[in-house]
C-alpha positions as CSV (number, residue, x, y, z in Angstrom):
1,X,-26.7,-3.0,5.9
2,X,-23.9,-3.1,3.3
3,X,-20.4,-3.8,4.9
4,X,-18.1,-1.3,4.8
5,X,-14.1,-1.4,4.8
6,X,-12.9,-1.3,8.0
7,X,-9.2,-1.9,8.0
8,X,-6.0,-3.4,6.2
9,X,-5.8,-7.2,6.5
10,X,-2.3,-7.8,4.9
11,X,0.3,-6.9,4.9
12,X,0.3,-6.9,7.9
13,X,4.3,-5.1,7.3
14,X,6.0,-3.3,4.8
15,X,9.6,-4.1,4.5
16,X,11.4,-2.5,1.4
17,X,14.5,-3.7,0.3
18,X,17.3,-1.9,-1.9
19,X,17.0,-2.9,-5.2
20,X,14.1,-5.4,-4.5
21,X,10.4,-4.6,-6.1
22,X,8.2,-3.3,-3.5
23,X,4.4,-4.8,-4.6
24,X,0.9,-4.3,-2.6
25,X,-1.3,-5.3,-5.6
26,X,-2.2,-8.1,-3.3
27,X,-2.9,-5.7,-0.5
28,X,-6.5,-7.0,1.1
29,X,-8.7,-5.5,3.4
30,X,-11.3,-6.5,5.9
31,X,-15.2,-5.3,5.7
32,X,-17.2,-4.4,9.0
33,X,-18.9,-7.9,8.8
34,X,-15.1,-9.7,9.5
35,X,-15.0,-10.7,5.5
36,X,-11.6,-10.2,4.2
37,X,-12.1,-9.1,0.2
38,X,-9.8,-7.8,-2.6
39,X,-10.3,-4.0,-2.8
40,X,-12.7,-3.7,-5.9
41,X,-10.2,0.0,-6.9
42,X,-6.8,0.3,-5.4
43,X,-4.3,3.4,-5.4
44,X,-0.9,3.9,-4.2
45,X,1.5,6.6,-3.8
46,X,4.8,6.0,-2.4
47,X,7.1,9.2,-1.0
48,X,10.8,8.5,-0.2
49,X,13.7,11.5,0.1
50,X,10.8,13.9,-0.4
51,X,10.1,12.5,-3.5
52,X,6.8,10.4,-5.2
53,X,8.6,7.4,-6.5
54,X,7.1,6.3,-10.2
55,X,5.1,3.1,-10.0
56,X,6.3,0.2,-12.4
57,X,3.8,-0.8,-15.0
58,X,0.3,-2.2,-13.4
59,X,0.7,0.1,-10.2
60,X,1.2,-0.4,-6.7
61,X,4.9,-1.8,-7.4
62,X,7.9,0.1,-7.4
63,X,11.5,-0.5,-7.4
64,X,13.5,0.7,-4.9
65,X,16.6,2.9,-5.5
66,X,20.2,2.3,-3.7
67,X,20.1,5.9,-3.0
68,X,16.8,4.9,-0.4
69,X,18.9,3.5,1.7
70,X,18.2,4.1,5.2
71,X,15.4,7.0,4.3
72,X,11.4,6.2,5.6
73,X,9.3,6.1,3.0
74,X,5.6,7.2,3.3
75,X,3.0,4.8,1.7
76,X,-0.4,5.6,1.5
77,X,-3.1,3.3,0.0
78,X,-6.9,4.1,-0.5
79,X,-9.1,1.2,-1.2
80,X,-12.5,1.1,-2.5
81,X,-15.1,-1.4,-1.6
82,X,-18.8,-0.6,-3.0
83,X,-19.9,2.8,-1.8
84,X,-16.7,2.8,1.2
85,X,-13.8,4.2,1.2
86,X,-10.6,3.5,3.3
87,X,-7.2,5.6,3.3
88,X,-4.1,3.8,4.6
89,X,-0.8,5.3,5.4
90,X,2.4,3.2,6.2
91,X,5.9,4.1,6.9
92,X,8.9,1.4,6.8
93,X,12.6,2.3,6.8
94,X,14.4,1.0,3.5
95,X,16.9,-1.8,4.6
């Protein structure tokens, strides 16, 4: 049978910093057969202060406001892998 995603490999944390660029464009997942691939689609959002924060050019990378500070943000990732589909969501407090 085809493998299928079956959950987020890495990172294994998300830890964003004030004024520092948040990326996940490396994000990588591992398939029901133990293989850990490169998501063949990847999208992002990423909420803070009830907000969608804008993406920085090539997606899944954002910078992260002073005004953040403190506030959880909400990530959530879907991947695709072949016919499967896997939807990730992440919180982390912004240091």
């Amino acid at each position: 049978s085809v493998p299928t995603i079956a959950k987020m490999a890495s990172p294994q944390t998300i830890r964003p910093r004030v004024g520092r660029v948040l990326d996940l464009r490396g994000a990588r997942f591992q398939l029901s057969d133990g293989t850990i691939v490169a998501p063949e689609r990847l999208t992002c959002r990423l909420v803070g202060g009830r907000a969608v924060l804008k993406p920085l050019a090539g997606g899944c990378r954002w910078r992260i406001p002073k005004r953040l500070k403190g506030s959880t943000l909400v990530l959530t990732l879907t991947a695709r892998y072949g016919t499967s589909e896997l939807r990730v969501t992440r919180r982390a407090v912004v240091r």
